[in-house]
N, C-alpha and C positions, 0 to 999 in steps of 0.2 A: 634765123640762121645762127647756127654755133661757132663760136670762134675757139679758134684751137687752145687749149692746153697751157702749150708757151710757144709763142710764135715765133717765126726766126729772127724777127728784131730784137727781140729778150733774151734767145738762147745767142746771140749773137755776143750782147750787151753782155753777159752773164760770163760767158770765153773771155774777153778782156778782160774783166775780173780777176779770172782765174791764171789771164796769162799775167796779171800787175802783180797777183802775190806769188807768182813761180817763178816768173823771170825768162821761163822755158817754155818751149812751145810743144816738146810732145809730153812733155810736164801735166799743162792745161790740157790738153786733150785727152789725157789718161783721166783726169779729175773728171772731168764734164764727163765721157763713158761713162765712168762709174755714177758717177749723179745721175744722168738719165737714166741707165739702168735703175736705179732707183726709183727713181721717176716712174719707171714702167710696172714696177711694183708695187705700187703705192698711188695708182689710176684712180680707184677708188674713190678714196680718201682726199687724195689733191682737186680732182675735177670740182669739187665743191666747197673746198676750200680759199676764203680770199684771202688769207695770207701766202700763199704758195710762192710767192716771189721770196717772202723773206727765209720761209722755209728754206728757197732753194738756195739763199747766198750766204745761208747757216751754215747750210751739208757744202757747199763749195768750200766756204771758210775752214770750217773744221777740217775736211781732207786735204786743204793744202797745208796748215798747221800740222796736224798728225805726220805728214810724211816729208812734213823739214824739208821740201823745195824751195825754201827763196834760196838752198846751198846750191842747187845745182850748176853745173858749169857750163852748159848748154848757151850759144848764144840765140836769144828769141829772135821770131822772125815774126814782124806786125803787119798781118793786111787788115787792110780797111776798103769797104766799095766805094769806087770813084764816085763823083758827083752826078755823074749820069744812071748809076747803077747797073752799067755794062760792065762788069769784072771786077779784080779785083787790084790793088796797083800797094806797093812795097811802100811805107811811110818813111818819109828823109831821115838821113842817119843818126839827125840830132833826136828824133822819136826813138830810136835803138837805144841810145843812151838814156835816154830819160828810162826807159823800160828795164832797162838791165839795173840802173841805180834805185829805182822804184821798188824792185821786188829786193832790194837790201835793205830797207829801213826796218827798224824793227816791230815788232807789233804791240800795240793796235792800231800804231799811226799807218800802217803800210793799209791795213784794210780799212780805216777810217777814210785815210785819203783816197782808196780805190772809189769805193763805195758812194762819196760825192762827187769825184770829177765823172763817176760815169751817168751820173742824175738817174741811178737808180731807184732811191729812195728819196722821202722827204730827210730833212735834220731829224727830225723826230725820230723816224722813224728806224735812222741811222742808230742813233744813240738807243734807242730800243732793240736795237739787234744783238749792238755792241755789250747790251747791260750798260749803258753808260746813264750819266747826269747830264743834260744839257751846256753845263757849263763846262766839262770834262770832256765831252766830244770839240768843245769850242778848242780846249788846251789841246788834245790832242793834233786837231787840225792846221792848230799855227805852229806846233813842235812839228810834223812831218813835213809842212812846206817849207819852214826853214830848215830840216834837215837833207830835203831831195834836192832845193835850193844848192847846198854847199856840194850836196854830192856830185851835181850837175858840175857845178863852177870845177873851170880847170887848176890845177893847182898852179901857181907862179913862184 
């Protein structure tokens, strides 16, 4: 039996991604279009390819970088499937906030940090996306949590 391509758990995983570094939500859907179109052109070549994952959070990365979305002023809107997998249900408003402050940090912490909370990759393999050093993705990761940290906290 063949298992597909990218299945919808990945392309699902993959949308969050692209909604953590736009902030927006027809942002991300514009992105992901255009990658799968991509995607469809490049059948070939991807179906036999094991890296195709990292491929595809390259060409995400890069098109949300290229077209300077974490500016947009869109407020995202975050679904996720409930725990039964019947629908889909609106994430509590403190998840809005984290998401809106998320796609303002700047880069590469914004996609270092996408990139492990969604257990897409290994560390490794992160920091080989990134071009980074093992210990360089480490800095990165504690500069972005303590910067989404503060951006979260409300001001007093």
């Amino acid at each position: 039996m063949q298992t597909a391509l990218l299945p919808n758990a990945t392309l699902s995983e993959f949308y969050r991604f692209a909604l953590l570094l736009t902030g927006n939500l027809k942002a991300a859907e514009q992105i992901m279009s255009e990658t799968l179109a991509d995607v469809e052109g490049r059948l070939g070549e991807l179906r036999h390819d094991s890296h195709r994952h990292t491929w595809l959070a390259t060409s995400i990365r890069q098109r949300c970088l290229r077209e300077n979305v974490g500016n947009m002023q869109a407020i995202p809107r975050l679904l996720r499937e409930d725990q039964a997998g019947e629908g889909k249900e609106v994430l509590e408003i403190e998840a809005f906030i984290v998401a809106q402050r998320f796609s303002t940090l700047p880069e590469p912490e914004r996609s270092a940090l996408a990139l492990f909370y969604l257990d897409l990759f290994t560390v490794e393999e992160i920091a080989q996306l990134l071009k980074l050093e093992l210990d360089e993705l480490s800095e990165l990761l504690a500069r972005g949590r303590y910067l989404l940290e503060h951006a979260i906290q409300p001001s007093v």
